[in-house]
C-alpha positions in Angstrom: 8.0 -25.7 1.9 5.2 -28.1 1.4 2.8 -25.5 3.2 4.1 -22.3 1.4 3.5 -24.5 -2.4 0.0 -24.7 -1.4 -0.5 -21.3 -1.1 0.9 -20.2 -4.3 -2.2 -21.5 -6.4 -5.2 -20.5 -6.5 -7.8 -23.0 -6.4 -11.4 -22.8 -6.2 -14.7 -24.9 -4.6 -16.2 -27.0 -7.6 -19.2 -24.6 -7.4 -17.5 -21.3 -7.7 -15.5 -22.5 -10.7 -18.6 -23.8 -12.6 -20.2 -20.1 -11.8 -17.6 -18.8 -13.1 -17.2 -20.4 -16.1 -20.8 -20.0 -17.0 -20.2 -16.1 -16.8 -17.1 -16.3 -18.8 -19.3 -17.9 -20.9 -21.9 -15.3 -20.4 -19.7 -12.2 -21.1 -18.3 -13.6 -24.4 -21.5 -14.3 -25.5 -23.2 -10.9 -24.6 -20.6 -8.6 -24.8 -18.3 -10.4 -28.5 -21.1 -12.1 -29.4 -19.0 -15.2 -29.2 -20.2 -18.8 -28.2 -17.2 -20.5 -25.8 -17.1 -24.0 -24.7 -16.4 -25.2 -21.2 -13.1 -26.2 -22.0 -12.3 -22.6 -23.4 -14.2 -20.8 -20.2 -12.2 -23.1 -18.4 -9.1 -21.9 -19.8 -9.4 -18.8 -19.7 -10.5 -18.6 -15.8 -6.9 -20.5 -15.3 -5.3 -17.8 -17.2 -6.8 -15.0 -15.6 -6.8 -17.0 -11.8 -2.9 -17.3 -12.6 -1.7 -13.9 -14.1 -4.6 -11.5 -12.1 -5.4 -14.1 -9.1 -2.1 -13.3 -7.2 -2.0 -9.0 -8.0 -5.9 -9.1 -6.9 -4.7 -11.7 -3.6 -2.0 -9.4 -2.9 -3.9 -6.2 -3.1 -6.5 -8.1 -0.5 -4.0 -9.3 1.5 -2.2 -5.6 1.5 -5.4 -3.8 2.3 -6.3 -6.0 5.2 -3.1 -5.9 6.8 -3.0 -1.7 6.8 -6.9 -2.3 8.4 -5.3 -4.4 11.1 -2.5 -2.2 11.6 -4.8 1.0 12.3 -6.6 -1.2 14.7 -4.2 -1.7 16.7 -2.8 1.6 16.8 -6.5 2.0 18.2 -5.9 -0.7 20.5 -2.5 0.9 21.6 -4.3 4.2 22.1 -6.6 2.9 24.4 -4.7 1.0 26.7 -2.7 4.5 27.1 -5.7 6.2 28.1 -6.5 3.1 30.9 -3.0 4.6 32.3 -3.6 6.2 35.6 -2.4 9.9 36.0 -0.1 10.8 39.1 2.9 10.9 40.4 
C-alpha cells in the first residue's frame, strides 16, 4: 500500500521543477503581462502537476501500453510463421 502511495504523486528532480517554474514565470510575464513570484509559480505548477499531472500520466501510460500490445501481436505473428508446415 506503501508502494502504490508513492505513485500517486507526482514529484519532480529539483532541476526540472525550478525549469519549470521559471517558465511559469515566463508565460505569465509574456503572454498577461503579469510578474509572478516563486512562491506563486510554485503554486501553480502543484496545481496543474495535481489536477493535469495524472490525466497527462494516464494518457502516457494508456498510449504505451496499446504500443506494447501491437508489439506483441507482432511478436505472436512471428513465432507463427517459425511454425514448420507438414503433416
Amino acid at each position: 500500500m506503501k508502494k502504490r502511495a508513492l505513485l500517486d504523486k507526482i514529484t519532480l528532480e529539483k532541476e526540472e521543477r525550478e525549469t519549470l517554474i521559471a517558465e511559469i514565470q515566463t508565460f505569465f510575464s509574456t503572454e498577461r503581462e503579469e510578474e509572478l513570484g516563486t512562491i506563486a509559480a510554485d503554486m501553480i505548477l502543484d496545481f496543474f502537476l495535481e489536477t493535469l499531472g495524472k490525466v497527462t500520466y494516464n494518457k502516457a501510460l494508456s498510449d504505451s501500453k496499446y504500443w506494447f500490445e501491437k508489439r506483441l501481436e507482432e511478436i505472436s505473428y512471428d513465432y507463427d510463421l517459425l511454425y514448420k508446415k507438414g503433416r
